[in-house]
MIGU-399276 format. One record per atom (N, C-alpha, C, O): x, y, z; residue in one letter. Coordinates in steps of 0.05 Angstrom, whole numbers, plus 5000, padded with zeros to 4 digits. Layout:
<sites>
XYZA ...
</sites>
This chain:
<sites>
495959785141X 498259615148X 497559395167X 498959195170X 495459425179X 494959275197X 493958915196X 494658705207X 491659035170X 491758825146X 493758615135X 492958395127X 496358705135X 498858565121X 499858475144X 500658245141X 500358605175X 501158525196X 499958235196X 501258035189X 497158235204X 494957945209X 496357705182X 496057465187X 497457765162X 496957555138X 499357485148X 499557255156X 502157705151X 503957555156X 504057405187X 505957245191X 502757445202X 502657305230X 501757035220X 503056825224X 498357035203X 498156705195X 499856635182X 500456415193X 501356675161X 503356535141X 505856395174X 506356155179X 506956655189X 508056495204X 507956285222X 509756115227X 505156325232X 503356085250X 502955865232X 502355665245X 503055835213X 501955585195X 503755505179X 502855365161X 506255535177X 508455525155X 510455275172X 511955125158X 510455245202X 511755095218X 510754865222X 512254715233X 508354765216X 506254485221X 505154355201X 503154235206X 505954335178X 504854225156X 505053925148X 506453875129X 503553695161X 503453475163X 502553345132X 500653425118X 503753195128X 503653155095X 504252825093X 505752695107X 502852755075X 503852455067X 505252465037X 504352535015X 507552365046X 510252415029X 510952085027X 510151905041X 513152075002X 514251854999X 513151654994X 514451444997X 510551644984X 509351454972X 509651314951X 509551394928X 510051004959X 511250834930X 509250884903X 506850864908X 509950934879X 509550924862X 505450754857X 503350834849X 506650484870X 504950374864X 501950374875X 500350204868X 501250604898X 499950594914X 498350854901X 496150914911X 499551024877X 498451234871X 497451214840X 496751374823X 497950884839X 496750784806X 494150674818X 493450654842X 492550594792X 490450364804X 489250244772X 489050384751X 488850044774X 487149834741X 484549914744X 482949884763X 484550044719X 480450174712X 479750034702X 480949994681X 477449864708X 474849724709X 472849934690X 472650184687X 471249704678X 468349874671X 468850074646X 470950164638X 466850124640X 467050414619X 465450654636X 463650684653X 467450824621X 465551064642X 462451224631X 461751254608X 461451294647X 458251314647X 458251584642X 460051734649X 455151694621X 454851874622X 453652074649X 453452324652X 452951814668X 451151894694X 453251974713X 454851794718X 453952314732X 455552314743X 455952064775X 453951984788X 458352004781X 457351894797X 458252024818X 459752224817X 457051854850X 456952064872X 458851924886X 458351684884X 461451964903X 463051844907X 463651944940X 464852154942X 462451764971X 463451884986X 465851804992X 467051664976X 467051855018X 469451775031X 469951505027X 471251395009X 468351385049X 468351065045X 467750895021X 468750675016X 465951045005X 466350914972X 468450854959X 468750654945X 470851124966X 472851184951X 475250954962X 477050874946X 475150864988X 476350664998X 476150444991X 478350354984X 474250284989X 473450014980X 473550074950X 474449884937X 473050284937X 474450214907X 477850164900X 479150034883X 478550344925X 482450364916X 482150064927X 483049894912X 481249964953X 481349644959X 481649434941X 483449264946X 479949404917X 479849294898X 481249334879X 482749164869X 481049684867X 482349664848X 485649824845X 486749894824X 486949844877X 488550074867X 491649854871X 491749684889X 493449894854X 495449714836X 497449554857X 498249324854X 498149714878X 499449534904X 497449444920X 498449394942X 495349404919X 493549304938X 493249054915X 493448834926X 492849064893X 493648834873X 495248634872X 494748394871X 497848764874X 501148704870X 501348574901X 502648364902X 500248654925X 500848534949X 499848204949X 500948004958X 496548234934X 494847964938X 497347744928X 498547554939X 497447874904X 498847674892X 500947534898X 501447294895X 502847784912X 504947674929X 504647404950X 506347224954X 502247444960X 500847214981X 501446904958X 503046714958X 499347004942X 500146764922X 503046624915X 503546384916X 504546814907X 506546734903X 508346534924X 509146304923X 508546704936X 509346544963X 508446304977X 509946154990X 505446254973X 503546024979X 505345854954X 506245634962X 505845914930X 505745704910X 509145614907X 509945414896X 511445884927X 513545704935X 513945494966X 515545334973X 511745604976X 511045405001X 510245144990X 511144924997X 508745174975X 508744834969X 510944674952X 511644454960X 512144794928X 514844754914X 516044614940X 516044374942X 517044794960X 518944744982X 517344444996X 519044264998X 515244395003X 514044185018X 514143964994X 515243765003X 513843954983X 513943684950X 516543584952X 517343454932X 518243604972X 520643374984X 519443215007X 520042975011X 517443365027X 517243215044X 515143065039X 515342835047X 512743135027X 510042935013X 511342765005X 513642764995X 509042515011X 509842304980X 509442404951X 507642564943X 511242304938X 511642364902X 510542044895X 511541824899X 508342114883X 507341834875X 506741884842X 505542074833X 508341574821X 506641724800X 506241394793X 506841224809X 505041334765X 504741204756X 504441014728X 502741134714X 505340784715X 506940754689X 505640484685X 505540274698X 504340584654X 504140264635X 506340184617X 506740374601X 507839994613X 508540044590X 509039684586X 508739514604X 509939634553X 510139424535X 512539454523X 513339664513X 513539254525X 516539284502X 515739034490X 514538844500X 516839064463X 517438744456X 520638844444X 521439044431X 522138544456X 525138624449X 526438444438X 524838254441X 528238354426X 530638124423X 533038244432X 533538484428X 534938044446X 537438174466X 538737904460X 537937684455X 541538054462X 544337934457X 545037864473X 546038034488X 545037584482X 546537534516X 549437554518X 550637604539X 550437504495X 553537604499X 553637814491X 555437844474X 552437994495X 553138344494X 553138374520X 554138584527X 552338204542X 551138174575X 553738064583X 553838094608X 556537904571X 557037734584X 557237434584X 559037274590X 554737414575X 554137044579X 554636974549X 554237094528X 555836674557X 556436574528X 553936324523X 555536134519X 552036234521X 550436044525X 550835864500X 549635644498X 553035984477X 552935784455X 554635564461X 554835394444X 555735554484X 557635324497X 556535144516X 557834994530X 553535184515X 551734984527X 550034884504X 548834674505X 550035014488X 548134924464X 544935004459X 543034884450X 545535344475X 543835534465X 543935764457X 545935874467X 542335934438X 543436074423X 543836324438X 542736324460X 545036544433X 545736764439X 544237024436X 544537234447X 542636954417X 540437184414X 537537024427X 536536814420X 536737194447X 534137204457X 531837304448X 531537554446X 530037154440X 527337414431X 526237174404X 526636934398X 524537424391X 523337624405X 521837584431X 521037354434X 521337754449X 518137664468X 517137964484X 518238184480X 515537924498X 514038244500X 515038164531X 515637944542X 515138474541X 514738424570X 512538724572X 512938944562X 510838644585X 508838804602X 508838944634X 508938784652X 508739124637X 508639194666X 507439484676X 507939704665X 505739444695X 504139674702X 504139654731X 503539464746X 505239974736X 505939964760X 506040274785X 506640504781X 505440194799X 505140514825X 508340544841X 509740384853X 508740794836X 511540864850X 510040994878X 507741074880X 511741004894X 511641214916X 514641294928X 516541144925X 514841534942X 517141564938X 515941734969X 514141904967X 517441665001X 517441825016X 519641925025X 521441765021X 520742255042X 522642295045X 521842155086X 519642225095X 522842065096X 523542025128X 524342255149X 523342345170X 526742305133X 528042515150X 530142725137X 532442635136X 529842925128X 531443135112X 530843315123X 528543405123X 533043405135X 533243735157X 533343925132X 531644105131X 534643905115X 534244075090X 531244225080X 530644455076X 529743925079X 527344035062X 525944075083X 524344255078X 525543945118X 522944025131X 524644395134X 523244585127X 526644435140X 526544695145X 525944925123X 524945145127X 526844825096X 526244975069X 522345065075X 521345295074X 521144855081X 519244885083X 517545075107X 515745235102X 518545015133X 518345205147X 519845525137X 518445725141X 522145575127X 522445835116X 519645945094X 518446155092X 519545755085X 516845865067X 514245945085X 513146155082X 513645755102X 511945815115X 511746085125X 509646205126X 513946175133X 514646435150X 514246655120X 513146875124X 515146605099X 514846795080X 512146815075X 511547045066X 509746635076X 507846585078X 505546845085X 503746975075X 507446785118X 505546955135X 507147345133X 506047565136X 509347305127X 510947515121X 509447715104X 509147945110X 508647575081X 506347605057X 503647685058X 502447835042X 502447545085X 500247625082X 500247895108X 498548075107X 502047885124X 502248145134X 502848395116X 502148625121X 503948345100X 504548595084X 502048625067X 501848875063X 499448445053X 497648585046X 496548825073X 496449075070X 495848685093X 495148805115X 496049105125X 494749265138X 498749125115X 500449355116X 499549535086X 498949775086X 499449355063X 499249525037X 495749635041X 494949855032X 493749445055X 491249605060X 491449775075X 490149955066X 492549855098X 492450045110X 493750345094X 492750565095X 496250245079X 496950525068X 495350555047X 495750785038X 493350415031X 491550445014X 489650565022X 488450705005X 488850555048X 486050755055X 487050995063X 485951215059X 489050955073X 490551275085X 491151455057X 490351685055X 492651335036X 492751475010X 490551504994X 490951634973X 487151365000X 485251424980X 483551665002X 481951824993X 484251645030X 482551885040X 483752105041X 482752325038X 486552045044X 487852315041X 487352445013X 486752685010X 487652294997X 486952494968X 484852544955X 484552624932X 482552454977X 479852494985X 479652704997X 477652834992X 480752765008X 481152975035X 481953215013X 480453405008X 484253185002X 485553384988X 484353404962X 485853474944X 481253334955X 479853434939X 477953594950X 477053794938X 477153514972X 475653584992X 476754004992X 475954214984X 479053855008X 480654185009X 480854314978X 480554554983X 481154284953X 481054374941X 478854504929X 479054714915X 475754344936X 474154414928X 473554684946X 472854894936X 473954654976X 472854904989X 475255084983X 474555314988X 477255064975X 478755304964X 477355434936X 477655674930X 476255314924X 474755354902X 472355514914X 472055714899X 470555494934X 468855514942X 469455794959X 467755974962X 472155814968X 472656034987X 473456244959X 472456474962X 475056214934X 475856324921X 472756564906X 472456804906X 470856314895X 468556374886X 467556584906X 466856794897X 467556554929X 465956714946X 467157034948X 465857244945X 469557024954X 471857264947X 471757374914X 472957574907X 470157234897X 470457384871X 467457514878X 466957714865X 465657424893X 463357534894X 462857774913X 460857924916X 465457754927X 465557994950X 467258264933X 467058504935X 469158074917X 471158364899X 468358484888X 467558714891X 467158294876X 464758484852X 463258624863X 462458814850X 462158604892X 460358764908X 461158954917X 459659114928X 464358994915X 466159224923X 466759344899X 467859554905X 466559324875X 467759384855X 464659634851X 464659884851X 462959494848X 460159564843X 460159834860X 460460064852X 459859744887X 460259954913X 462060224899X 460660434898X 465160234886X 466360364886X 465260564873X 464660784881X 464960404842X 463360514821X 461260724817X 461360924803X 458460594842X 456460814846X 457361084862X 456761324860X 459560904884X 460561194893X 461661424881X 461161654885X 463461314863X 465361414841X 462761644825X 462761894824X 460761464815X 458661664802X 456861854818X 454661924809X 457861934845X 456461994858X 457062184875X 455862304893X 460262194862X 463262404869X 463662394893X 463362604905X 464262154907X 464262134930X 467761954940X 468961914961X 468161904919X 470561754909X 472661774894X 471761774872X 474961794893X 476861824870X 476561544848X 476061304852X 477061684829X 477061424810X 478961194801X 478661014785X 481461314821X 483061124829X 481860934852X 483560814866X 480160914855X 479460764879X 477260494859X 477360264867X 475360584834X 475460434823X 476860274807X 475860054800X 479660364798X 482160174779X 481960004809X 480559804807X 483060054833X 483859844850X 481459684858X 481659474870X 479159764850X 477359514859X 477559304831X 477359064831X 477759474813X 477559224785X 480559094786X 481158854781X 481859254792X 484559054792X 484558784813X 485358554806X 483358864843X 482858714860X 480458394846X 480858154849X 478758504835X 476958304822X 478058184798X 476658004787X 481058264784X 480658164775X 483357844772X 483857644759X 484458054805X 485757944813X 484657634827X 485857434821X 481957624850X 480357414856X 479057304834X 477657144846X 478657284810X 478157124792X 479556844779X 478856614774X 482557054778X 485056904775X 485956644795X 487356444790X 484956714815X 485056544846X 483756364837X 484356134837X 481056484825X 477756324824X 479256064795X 478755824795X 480256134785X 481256024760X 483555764772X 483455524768X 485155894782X 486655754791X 485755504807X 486355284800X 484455544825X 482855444846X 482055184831X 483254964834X 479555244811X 478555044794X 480554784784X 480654544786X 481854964774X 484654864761X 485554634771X 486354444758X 485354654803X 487454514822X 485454294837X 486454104849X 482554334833X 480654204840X 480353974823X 479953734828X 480654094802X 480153804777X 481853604773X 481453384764X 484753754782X 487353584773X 486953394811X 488353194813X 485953434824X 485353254845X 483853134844X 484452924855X 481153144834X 480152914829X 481052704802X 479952494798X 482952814789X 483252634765X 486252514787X 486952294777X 487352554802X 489052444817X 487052164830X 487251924823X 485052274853X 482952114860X 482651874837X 483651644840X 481651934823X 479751764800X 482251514799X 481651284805X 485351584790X 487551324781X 487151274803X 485751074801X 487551304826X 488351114846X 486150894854X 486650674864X 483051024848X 481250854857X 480550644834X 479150444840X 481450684809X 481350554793X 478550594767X 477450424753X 478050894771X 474550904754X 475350924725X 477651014721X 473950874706X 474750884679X 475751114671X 474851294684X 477051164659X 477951424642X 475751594626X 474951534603X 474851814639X 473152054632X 471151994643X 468952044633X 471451844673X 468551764687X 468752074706X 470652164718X 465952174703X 465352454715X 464252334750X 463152134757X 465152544762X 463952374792X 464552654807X 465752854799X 462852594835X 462952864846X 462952794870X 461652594877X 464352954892X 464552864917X 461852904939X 461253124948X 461052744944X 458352884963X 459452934990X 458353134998X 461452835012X 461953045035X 462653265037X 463153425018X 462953335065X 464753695064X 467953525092X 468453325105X 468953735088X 471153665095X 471353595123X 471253785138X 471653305134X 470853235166X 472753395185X 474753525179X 471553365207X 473053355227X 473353095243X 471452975253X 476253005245X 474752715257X 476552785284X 478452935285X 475752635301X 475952685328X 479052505337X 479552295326X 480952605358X 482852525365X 482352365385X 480852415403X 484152105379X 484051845397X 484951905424X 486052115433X 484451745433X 484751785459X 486351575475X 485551405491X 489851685463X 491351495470X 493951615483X 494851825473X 495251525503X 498051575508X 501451555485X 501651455462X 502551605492X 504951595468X 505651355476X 506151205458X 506051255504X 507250975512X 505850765502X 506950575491X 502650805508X 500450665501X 500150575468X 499350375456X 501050825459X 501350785416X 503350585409X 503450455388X 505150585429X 507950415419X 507450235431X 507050065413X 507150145448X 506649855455X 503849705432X 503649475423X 502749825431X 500049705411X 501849805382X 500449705364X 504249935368X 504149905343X 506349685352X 506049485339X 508549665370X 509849375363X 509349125363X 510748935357X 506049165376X 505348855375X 502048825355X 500148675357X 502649025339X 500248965315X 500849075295X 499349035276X 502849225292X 503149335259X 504349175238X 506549065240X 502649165215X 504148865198X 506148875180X 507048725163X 506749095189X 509949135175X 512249095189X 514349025179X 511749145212X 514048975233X 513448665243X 515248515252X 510448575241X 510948255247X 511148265223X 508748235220X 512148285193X 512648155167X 515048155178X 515747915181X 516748325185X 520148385187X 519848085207X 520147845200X 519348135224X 519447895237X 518947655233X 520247455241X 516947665220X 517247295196X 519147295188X 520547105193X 520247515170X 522347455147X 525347405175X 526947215171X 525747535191X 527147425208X 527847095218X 530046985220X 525246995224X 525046705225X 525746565196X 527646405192X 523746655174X 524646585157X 527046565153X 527446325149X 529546725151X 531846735140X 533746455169X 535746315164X 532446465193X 533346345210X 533546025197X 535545875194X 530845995191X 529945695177X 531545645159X 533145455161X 531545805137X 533745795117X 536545685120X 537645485110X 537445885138X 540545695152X 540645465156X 541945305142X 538745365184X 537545135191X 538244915165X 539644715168X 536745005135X 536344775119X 539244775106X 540344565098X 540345025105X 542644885088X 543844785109X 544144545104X 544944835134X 546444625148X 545144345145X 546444155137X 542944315152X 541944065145X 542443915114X 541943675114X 543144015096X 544143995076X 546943695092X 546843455084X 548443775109X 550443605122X 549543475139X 550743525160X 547743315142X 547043175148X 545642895141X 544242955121X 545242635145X 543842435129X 540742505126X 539142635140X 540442375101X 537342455097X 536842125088X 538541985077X 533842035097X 533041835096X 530841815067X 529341995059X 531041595058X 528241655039X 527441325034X 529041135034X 524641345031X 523541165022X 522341094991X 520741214978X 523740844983X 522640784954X 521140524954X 522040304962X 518640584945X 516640354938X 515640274914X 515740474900X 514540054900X 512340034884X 511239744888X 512139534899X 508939794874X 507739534869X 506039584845X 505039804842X 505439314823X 505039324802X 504338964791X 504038764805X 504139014765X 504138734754X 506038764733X 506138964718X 507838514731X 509638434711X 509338194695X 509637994710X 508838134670X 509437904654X 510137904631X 511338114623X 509837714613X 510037794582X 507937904572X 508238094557X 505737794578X 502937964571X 502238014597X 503137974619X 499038174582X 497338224617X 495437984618X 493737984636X 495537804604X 493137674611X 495137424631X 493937254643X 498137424634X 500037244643X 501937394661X 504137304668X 500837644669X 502837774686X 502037754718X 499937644725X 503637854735X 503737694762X 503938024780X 504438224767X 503538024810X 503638244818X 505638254834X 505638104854X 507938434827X 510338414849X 510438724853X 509538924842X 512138644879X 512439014890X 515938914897X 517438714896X 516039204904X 519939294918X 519439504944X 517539664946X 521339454960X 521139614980X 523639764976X 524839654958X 525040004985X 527740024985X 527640255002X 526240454997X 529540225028X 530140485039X 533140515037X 534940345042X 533540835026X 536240935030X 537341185044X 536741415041X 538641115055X 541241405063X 542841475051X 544441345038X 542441785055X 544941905033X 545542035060X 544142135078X 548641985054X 551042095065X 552042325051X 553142285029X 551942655063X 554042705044X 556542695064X 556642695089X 558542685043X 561842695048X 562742995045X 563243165063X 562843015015X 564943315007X 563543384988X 563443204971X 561843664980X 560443694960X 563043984941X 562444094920X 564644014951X 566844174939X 567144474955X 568544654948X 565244464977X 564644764999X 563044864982X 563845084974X 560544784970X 558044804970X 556344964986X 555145174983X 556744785006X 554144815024X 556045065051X 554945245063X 558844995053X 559945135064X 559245525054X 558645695071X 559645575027X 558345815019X 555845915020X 555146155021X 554545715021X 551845715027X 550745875055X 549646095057X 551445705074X 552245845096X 553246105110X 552446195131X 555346205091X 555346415094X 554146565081X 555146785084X 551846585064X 550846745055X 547846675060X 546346735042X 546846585078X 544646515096X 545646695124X 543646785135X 547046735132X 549046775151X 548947125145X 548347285162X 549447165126X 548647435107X 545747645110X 544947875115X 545047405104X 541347455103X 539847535121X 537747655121X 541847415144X 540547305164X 540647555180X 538547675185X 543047655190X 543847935191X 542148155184X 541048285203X 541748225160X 540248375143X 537448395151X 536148605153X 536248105155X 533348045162X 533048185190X 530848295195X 535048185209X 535448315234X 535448515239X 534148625257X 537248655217X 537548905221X 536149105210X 536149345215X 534748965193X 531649025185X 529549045207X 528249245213X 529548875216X 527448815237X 528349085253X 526749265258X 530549095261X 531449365288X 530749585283X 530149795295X 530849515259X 531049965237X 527649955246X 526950055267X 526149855232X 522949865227X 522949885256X 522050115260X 523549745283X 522349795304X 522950135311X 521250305316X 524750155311X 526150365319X 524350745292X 524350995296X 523450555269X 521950755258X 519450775261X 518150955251X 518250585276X 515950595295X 515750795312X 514050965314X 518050765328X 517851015349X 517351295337X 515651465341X 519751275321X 519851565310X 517251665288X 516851905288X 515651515270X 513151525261X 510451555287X 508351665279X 510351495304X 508251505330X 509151795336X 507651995334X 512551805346X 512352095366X 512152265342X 511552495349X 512352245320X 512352515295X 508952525297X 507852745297X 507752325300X 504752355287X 503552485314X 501552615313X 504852435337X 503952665361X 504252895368X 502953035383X 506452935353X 507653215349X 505253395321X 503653575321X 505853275309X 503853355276X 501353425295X 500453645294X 500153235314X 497653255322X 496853545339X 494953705339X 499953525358X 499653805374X 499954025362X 498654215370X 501554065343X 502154265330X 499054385310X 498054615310X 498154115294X 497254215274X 493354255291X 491054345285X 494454155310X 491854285331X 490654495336X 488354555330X 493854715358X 494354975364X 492755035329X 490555135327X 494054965309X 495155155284X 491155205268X 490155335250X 490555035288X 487054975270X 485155145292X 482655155291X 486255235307X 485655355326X 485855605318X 483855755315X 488255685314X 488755965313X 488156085288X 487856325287X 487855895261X 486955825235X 483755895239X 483156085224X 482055825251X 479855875257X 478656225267X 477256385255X 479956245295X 480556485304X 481056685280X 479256855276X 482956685265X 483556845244X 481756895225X 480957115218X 480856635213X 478956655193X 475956935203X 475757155191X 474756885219X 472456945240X 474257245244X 473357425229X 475457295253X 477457505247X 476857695232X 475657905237X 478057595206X 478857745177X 475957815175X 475158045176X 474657625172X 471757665163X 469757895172X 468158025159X 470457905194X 469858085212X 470258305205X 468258455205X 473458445195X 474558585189X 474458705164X 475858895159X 472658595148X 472558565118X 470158775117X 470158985104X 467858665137X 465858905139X 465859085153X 464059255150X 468259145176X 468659395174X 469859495156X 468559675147X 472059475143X 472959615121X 471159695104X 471259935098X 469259545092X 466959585067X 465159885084X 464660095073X 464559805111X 462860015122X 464560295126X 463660525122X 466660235132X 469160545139X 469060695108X 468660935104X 469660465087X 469660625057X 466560715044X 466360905027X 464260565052X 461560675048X 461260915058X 460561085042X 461760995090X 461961245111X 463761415095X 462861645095X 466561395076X 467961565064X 469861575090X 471161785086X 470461485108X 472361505128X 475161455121X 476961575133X 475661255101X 478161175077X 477661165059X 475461255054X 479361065036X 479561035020X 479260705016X 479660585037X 478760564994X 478560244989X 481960074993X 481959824995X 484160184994X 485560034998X 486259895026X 488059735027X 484559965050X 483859915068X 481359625059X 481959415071X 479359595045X 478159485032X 480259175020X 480658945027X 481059335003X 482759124986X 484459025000X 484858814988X 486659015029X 487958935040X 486058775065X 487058575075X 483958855071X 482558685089X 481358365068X 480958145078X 481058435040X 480058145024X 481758035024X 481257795024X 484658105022X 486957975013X 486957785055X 487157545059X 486857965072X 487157795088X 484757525101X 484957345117X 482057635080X 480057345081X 481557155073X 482356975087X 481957195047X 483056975022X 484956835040X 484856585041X 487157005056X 488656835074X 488156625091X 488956395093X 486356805108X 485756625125X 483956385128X 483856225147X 482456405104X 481256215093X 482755995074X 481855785065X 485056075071X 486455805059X 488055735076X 489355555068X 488855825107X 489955695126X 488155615143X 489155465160X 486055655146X 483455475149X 483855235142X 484855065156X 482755225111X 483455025106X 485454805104X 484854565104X 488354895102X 489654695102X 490254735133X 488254595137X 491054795155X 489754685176X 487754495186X 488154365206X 485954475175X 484754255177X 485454005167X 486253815180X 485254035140X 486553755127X 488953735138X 489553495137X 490553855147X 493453725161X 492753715189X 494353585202X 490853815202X 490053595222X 489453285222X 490653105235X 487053275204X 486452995201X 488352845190X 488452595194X 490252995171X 493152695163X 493552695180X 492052515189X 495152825202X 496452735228X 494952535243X 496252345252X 492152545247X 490852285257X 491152005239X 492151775242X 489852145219X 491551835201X 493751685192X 493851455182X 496251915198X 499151905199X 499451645227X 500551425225X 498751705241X 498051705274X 496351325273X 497051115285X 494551375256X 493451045259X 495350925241X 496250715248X 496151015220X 499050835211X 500150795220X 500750555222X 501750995234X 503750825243X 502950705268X 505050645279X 501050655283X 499350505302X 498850085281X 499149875293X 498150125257X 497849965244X 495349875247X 494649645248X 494050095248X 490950045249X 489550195233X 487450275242X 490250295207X 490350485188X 486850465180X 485250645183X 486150205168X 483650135164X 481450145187X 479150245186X 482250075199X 479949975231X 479350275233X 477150375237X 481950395231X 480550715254X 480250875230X 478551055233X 481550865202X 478651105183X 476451015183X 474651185186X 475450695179X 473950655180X 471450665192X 469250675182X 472250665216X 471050705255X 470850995255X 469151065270X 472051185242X 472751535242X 470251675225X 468551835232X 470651565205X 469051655187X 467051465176X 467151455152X 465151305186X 462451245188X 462750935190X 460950915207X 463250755188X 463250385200X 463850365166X 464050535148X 463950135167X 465349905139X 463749835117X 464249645102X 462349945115X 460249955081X 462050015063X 461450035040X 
</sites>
């Protein structure tokens, strides 16, 4: 009984701290496969597996682009305030009705139809705006989406390395569950064996061999399963990093320990509100939406523009002459029908939203930092006592094997001490791996997600 006491104490010690990365957008757990896959396995460490999801994994994609996009409505928006310059040949040859114009010239004693004759003209427009509160602010809103944009790659790399080590990590853990399972099918068989000779040696009931083969054949099943859950993680691994389909690869680390920063809770929040790029994006888009207002009010206001050209005009080119036009105008508006009045309120709208955006994210800052300090303490104690236990059981495993060799019990003393390895060896392990999320939970929401796996687990190769 004592056996079942210890398993249910770990189940209870480890069932309260389970730090997990949850809620992951869709797109961060796809990735575009490159290449054909090789018959050569390949060797894939930690940091390999990062710089491939970098490249190839589908929101680290979808973010670049976003940059783009935004660069290519930043300029749309600025092509009011540039000069618009274009330029025109052209030839007519015409005959014209002067009294379709008006003029009667057959009452002077010339005729009424003009022509035929060519007219020629080749010529440079330019077209500047002066002053439009509209477009310079349209343009500063873009700008701000700009930078809005490229903070959020910065945000989408950070959760990209955190989701390719974590499920690095969680192959990691799967494999030594595999590894702990294998080893427990090799300890049932050495007990099974044990029973057996005893059994032939009438030293044993032969119920004591059914429970060793049942027990082995029970750790097999584990052993099976195990595998099972190993493969379907690395074929998880493989989409996100983007490797071809049926590319074989094999992990070469063992499961880190990486070491806890060495920071205050006050000290985490002041450094994630003034570097995490998901709250200065909120904060562009704040200005942004500010600018926006700005232009449609300016919308009511005069806007200045400049019209130019110069060119040559004649009937031919070998007889044409070079004239230019200057023209500056103001537009007034008056009444566009409450246009621009709706406008306003729904900038006005935005604008709000962009704010209250901005407040939530700060405010989920806090609460992402103090969770990832809590995860840290908890899943600390829990790797601690996870350890302790393991070293434990193990311990415990050879006395049982030696009490049932001596004939002092019977094997179900045996069989309840394996059942409590197997335990403690898979709260081992995930104890650990939910230690290290919590550190990397912890540089996320710090917004230094890249810098510190990177810096954690070996420099930037």
């Amino acid at each position: 009984m004592r056996f079942l006491l210890i398993a249910f104490l770990l189940l209870a010690s480890t069932a309260s701290a389970q730090p997990r990365l949850t809620n992951v957008p869709a797109p961060f757990l796809g990735g575009v496969p490159t290449g054909t896959a090789s018959a050569t396995p390949l060797n894939l460490t930690i940091l390999d597996t990062i710089n491939r999801a970098l490249q190839h994994n589908l929101a680290m994609l979808n973010a670049e682009e976003a940059v783009g996009r935004a660069r290519g409505e930043r300029w749309t928006a600025m092509a009011d305030l540039l000069p618009n310059i274009d330029g025109y040949v052209n030839e007519t040859r015409q005959v014209i009705n002067l009294a379709a114009f008006g003029f009667n010239p057959a009452q002077f004693g010339f005729p009424n139809i003009v022509g035929p004759f060519n007219v020629f003209d080749a010529r440079v427009r330019v077209s500047q705006s002066i002053f439009d509160a509209h477009a310079l602010n349209s343009a500063r809103a873009e700008s701000h989406n700009v930078a809005a944009a490229e903070h959020m790659v910065k945000s989408a790399r950070d959760l990209v390395v955190l989701v390719s080590a974590n499920l690095y990590l969680q192959a990691l853990a799967a494999r030594s569950r595999t590894d702990s399972a294998r080893a427990q099918v090799q300890t049932a068989e050495a007990v099974f064996q044990q029973a057996s000779n005893l059994k032939e040696n009438g030293l044993v009931a032969g119920i004591d061999v059914v429970r060793a083969d049942v027990q082995l054949g029970t750790e097999r099943q584990r052993l099976t399963a195990a595998q099972n859950d190993f493969e379907k993680a690395k074929l998880q691994l493989a989409r996100v990093i983007g490797l071809p389909p049926g590319q074989v690869f094999e992990l070469v680390e063992e499961l880190p320990y990486v070491p806890l920063p060495d920071m205050t809770l006050d000290a985490a929040l002041e450094r994630a509100y003034q570097v995490r790029p998901d709250y200065l994006a909120a904060l562009e888009r704040v200005q942004a939406a500010e600018a926006t207002r700005r232009a449609v009010s300016g919308e009511l206001l005069p806007a200045v523009r400049l019209h130019a050209d110069y060119g040559t005009l004649g009937l031919t080119p070998a007889d044409s002459h070079y004239t230019y036009g200057i023209t500056g105008a103001v537009t007034v508006p008056i009444f566009d029908g409450g246009r621009t009045r709706g406008r306003l309120a729904e900038a006005d709208v935005d604008l709000r939203n962009r704010r209250a955006e901005a407040e939530d994210l700060k405010a989920r800052i806090y609460y992402d930092v103090k969770s990832a300090f809590l995860d840290l303490q908890a899943s600390g104690d829990q790797l601690q006592v996870a350890t302790r236990a393991r070293d434990l059981a193990s311990q415990q495993l050879v006395q049982a094997r030696d009490r049932f060799t001596a004939g002092v019990t019977n094997n179900v003393e045996v069989v309840q001490a394996q059942e409590a390895v197997a335990l403690a060896s898979e709260q081992y392990i995930g104890a650990l791996y939910s230690y290290n999320v919590a550190k990397g939970l912890l540089a996320l929401g710090l917004g230094i997600g890249e810098e510190a796996t990177r810096q954690l687990l070996g420099g930037a190769r």
